[in-house]
mmCIF file of the C-alpha atoms, coordinates in Angstrom:
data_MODEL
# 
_entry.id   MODEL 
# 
loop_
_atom_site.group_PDB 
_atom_site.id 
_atom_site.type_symbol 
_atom_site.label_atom_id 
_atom_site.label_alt_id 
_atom_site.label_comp_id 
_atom_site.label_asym_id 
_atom_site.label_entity_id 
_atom_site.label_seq_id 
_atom_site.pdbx_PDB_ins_code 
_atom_site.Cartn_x 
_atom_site.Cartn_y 
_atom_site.Cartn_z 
_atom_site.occupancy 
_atom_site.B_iso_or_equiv 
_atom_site.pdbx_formal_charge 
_atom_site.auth_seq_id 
_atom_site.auth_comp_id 
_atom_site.auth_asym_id 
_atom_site.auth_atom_id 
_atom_site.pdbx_PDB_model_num 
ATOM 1   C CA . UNK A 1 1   ? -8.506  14.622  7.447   1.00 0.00 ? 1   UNK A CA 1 
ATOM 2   C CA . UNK A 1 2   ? -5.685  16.865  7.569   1.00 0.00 ? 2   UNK A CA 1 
ATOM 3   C CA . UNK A 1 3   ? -4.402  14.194  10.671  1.00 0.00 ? 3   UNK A CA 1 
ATOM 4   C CA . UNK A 1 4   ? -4.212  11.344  8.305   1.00 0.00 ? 4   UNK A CA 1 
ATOM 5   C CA . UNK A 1 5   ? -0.471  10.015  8.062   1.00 0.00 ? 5   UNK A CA 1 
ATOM 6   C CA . UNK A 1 6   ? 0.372   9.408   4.242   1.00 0.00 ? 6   UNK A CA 1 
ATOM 7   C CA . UNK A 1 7   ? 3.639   7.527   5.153   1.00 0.00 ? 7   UNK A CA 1 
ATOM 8   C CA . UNK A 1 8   ? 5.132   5.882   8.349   1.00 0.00 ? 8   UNK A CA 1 
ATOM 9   C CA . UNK A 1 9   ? 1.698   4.613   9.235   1.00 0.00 ? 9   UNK A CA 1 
ATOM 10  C CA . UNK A 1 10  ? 2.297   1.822   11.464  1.00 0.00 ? 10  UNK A CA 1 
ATOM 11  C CA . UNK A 1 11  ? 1.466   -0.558  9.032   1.00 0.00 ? 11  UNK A CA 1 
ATOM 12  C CA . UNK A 1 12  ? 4.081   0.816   6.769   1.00 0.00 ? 12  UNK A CA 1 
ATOM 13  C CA . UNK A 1 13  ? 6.548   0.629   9.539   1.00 0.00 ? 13  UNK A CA 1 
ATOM 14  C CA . UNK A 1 14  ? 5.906   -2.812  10.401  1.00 0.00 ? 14  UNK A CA 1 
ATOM 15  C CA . UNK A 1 15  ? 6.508   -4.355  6.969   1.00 0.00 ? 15  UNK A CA 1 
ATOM 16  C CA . UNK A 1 16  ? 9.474   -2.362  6.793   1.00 0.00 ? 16  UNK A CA 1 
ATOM 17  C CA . UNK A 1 17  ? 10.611  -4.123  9.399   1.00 0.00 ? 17  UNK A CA 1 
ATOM 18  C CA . UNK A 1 18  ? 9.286   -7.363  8.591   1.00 0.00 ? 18  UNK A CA 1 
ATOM 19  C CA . UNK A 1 19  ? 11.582  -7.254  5.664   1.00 0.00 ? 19  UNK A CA 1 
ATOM 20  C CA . UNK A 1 20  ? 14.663  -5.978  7.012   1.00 0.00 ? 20  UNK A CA 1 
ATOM 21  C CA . UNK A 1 21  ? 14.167  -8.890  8.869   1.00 0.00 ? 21  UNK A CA 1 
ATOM 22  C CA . UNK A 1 22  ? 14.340  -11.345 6.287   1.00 0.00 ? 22  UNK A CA 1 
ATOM 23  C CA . UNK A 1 23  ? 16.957  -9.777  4.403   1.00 0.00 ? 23  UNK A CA 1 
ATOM 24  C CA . UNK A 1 24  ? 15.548  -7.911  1.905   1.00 0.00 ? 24  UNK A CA 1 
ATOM 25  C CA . UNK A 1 25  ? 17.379  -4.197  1.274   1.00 0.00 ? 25  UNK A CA 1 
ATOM 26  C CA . UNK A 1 26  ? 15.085  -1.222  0.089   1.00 0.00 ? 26  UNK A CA 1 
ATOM 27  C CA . UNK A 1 27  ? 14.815  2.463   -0.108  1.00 0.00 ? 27  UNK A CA 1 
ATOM 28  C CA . UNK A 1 28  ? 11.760  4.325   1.439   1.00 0.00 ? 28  UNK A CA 1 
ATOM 29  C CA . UNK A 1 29  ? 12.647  8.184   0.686   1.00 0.00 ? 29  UNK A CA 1 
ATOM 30  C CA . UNK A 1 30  ? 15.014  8.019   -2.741  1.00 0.00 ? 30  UNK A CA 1 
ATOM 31  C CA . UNK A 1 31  ? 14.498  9.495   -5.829  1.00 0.00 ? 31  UNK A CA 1 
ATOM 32  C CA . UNK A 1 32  ? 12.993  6.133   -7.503  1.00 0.00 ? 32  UNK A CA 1 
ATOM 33  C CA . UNK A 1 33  ? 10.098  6.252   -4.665  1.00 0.00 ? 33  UNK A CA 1 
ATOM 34  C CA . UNK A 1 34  ? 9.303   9.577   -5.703  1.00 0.00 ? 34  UNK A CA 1 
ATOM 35  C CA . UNK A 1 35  ? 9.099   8.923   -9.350  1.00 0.00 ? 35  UNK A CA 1 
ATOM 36  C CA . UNK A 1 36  ? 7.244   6.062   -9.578  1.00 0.00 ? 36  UNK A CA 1 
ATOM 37  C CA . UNK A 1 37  ? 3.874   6.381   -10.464 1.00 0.00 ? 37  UNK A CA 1 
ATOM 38  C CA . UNK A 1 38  ? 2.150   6.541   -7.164  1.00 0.00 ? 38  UNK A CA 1 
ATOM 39  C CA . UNK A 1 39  ? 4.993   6.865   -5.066  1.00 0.00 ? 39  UNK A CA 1 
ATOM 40  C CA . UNK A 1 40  ? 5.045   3.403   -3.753  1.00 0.00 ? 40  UNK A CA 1 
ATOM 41  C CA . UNK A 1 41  ? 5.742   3.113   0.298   1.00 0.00 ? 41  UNK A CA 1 
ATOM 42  C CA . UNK A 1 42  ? 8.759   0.545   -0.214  1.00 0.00 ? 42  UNK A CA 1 
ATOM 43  C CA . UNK A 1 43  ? 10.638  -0.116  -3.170  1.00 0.00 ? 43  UNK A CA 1 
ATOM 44  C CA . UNK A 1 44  ? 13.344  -2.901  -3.432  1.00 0.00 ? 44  UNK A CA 1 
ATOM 45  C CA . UNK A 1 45  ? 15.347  -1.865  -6.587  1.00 0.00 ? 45  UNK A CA 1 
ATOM 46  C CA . UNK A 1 46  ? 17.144  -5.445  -6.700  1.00 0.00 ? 46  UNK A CA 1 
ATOM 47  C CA . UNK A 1 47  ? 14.169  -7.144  -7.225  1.00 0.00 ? 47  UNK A CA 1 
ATOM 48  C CA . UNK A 1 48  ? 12.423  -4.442  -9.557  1.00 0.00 ? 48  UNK A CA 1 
ATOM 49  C CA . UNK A 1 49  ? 9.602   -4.585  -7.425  1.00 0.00 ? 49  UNK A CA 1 
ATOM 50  C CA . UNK A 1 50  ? 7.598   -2.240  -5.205  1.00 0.00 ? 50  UNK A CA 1 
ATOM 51  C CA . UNK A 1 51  ? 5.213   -2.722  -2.438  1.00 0.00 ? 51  UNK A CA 1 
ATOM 52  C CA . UNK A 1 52  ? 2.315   -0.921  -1.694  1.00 0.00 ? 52  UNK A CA 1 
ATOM 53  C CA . UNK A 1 53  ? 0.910   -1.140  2.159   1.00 0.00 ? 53  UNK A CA 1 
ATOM 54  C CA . UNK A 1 54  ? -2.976  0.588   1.948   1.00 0.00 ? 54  UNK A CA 1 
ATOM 55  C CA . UNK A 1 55  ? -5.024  1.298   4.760   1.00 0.00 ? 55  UNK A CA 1 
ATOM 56  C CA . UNK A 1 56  ? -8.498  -0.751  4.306   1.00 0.00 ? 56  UNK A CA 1 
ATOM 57  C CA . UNK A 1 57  ? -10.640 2.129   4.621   1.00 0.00 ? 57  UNK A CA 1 
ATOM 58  C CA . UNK A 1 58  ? -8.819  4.283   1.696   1.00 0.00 ? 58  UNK A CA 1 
ATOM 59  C CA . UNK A 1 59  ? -7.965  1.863   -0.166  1.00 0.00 ? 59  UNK A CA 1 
ATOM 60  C CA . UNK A 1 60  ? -11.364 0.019   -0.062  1.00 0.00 ? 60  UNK A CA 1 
ATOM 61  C CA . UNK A 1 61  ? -10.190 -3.369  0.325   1.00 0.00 ? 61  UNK A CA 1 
ATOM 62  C CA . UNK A 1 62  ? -12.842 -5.832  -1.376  1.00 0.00 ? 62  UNK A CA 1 
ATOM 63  C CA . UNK A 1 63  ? -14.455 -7.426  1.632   1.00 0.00 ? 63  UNK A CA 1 
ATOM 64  C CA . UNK A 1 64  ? -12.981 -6.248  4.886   1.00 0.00 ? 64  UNK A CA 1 
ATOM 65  C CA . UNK A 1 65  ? -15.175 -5.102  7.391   1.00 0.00 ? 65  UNK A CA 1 
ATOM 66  C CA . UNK A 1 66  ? -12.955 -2.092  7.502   1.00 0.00 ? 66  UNK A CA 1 
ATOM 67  C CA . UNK A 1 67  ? -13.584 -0.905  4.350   1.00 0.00 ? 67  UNK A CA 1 
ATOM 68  C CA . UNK A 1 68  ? -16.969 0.503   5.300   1.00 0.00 ? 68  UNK A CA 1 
ATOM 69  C CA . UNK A 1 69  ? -18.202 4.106   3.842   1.00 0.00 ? 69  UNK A CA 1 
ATOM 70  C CA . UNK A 1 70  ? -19.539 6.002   6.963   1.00 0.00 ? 70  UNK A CA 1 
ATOM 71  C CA . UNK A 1 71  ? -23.170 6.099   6.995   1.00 0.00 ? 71  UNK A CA 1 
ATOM 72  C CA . UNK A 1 72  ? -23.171 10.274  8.489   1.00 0.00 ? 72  UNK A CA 1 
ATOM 73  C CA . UNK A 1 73  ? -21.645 12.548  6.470   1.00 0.00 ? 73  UNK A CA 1 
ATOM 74  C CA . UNK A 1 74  ? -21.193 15.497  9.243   1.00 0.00 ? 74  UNK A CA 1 
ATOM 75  C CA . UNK A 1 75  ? -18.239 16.256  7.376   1.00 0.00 ? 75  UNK A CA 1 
ATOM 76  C CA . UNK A 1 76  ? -19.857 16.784  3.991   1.00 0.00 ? 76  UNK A CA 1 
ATOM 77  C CA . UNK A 1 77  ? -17.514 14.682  2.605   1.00 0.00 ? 77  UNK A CA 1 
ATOM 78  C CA . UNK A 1 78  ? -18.742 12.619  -0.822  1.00 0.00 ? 78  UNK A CA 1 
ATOM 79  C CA . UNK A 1 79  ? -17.166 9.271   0.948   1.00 0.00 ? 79  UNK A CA 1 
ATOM 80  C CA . UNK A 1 80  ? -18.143 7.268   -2.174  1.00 0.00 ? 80  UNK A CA 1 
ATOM 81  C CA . UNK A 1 81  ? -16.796 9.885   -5.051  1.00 0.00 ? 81  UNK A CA 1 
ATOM 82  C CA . UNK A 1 82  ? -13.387 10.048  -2.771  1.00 0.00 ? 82  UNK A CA 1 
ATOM 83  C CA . UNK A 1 83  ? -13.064 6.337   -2.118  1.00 0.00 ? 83  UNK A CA 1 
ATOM 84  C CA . UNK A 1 84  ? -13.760 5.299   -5.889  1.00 0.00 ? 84  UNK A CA 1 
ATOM 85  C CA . UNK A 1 85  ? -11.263 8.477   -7.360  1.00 0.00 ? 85  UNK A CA 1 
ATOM 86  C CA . UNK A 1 86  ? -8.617  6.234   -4.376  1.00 0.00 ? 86  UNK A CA 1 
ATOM 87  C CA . UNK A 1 87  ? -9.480  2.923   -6.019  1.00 0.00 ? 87  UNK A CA 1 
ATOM 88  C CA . UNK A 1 88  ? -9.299  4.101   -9.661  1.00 0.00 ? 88  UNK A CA 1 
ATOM 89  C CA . UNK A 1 89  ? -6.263  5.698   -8.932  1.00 0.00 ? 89  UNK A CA 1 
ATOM 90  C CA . UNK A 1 90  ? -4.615  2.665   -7.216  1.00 0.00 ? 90  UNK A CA 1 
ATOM 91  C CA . UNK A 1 91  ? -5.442  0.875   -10.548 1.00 0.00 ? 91  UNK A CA 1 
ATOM 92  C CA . UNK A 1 92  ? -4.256  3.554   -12.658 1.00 0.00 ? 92  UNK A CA 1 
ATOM 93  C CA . UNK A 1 93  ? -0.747  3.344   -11.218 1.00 0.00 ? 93  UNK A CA 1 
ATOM 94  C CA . UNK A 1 94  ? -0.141  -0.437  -10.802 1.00 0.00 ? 94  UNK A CA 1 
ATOM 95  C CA . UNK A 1 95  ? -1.147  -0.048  -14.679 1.00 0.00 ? 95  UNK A CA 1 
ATOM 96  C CA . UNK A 1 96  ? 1.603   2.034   -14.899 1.00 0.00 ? 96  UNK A CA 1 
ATOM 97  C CA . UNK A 1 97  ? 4.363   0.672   -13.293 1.00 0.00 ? 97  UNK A CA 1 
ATOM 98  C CA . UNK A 1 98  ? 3.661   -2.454  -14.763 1.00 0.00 ? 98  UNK A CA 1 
ATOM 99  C CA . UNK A 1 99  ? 4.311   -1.343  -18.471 1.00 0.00 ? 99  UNK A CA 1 
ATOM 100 C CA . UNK A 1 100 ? 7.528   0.057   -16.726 1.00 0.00 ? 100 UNK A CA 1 
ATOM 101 C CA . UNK A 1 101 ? 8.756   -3.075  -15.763 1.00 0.00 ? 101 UNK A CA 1 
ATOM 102 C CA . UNK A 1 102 ? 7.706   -3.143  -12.254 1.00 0.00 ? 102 UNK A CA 1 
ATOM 103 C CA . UNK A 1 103 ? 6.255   -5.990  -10.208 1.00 0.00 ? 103 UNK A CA 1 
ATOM 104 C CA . UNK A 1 104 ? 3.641   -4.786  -7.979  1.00 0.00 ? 104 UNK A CA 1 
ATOM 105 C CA . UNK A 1 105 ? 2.975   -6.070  -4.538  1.00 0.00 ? 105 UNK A CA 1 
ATOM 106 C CA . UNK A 1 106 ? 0.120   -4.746  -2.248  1.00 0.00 ? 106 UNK A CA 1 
ATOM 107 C CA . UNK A 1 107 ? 0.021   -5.287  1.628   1.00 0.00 ? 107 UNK A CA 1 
ATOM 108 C CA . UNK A 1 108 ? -3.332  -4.271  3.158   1.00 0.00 ? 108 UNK A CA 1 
ATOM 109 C CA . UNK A 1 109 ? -3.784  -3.052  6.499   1.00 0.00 ? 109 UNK A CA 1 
ATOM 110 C CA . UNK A 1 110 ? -5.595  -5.482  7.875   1.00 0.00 ? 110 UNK A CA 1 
ATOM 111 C CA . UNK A 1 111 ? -3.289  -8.200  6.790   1.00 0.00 ? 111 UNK A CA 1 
ATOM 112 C CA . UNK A 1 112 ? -0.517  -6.836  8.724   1.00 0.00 ? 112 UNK A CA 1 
ATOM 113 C CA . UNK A 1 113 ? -2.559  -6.713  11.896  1.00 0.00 ? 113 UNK A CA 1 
ATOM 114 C CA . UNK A 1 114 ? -4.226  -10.210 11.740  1.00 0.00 ? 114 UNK A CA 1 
ATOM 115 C CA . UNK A 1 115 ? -1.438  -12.275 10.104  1.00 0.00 ? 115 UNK A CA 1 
ATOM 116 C CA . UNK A 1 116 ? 2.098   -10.793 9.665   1.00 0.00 ? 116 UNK A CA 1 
ATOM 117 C CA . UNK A 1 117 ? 3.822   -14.215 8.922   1.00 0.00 ? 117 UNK A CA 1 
ATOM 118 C CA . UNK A 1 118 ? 1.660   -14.763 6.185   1.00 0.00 ? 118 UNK A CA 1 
ATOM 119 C CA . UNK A 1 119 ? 2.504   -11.056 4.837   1.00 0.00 ? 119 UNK A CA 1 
ATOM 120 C CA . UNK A 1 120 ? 6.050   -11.680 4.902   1.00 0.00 ? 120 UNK A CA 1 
ATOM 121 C CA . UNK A 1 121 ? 5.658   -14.649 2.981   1.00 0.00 ? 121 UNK A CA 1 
ATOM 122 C CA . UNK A 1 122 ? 3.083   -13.653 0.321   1.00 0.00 ? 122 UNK A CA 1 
ATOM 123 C CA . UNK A 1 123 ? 5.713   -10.947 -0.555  1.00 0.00 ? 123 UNK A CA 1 
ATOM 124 C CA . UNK A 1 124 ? 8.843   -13.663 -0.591  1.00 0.00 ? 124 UNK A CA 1 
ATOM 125 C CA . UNK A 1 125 ? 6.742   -15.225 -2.486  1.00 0.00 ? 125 UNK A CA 1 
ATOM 126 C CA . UNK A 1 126 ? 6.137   -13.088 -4.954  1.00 0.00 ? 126 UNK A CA 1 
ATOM 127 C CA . UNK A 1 127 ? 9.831   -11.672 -4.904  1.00 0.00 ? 127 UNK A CA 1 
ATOM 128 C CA . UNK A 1 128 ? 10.760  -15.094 -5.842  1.00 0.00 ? 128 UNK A CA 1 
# 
């Protein structure tokens, strides 16, 4: 696990770059990111909204084929106890940035992958 990227995934990097595209200005590395309550990937201060791009897998997106737990567990990991502390603590942080104020936007992996246009657009949407 220790190869896991926790930020510039290429999911990350291509809804940067979907939005820099469209106009939209944000900060990826400043000092809001980092004290936000879960450090959200993208954060576009203007807007007072942040945006959240989770792998399927982690993340357990409801109903994508990717969000599988492994049926082996050669690694002795407890996939279920892991994945559910990941959920709970997705939940526990949009919680949280909500009572501060902050409009919460969540881009799943998968999403980027099959239908980009229709990720850009959700979040103009929503930015709206």
């Amino acid at each position: 696990m220790s190869r896991i990227r926790g930020k510039d995934t290429k999911p990350e990097l291509a809804v940067r770059s979907m939005l820099h595209q469209a106009g939209y200005r944000f900060t990826v590395n400043g000092p809001l990111n980092k004290n936000l309550p879960g450090k959200p990937d993208i954060v576009l201060p203007r807007y007072r909204t942040v945006v959240f791009v989770h792998g399927c897998f982690w993340h357990q997106h409801p109903g994508c084929k990717a969000a599988r737990i492994p049926k082996s567990s050669s690694t002795g990991v407890d996939w279920e106890a892991k994945l559910a502390r990941n959920v709970e603590r997705d939940r526990r942080n949009e919680r949280e940035l909500r009572k501060l104020g902050w409009q919460v936007v969540t881009v799943w992996e998968c999403q980027v992958r099959e239908n980009p246009e229709q990720v850009i657009s959700n979040v103009s949407r929503e930015l709206e």
